[in-house]
C-alpha positions, 0 to 999 in steps of 0.5 A: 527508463530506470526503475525506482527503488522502493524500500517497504521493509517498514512499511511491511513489518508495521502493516503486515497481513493488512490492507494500506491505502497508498499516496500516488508516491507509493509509499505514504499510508493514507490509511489501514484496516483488516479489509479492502473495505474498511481501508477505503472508506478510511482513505475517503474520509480523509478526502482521498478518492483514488489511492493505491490499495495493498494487501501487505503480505504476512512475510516479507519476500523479495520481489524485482520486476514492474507492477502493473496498477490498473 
């Protein structure tokens, strides 16, 4: 199985230090805010239910290896 290359050096310059919510495609920002919580009732009034949370870093590092997303 090969893993897909994720480009979110945009999405990290534009978000940095804040929470996005994430299409299943994992890279569509369905929404932002300063908090976990501000960021998901964004996302569930757009109707999404179940989208993938992230906390943006305040630097941008570089990371290789899998996630795992519970």
């Amino acid at each position: 199985m090969l893993m897909q290359i994720i480009d979110w050096t945009n999405l990290c310059k534009k978000y940095k230090g804040k929470w996005v919510a994430l299409k299943d495609d994992e890279v569509t920002v369905i929404s932002s805010g300063e908090t976990l919580d501000e960021t998901a009732e964004k996302a569930e009034k757009k109707g999404f239910k179940n989208p993938i949370f992230w906390s943006v870093p305040e630097k941008l590092t570089y990371f290789v290896g899998k996630m795992n997303i519970c």
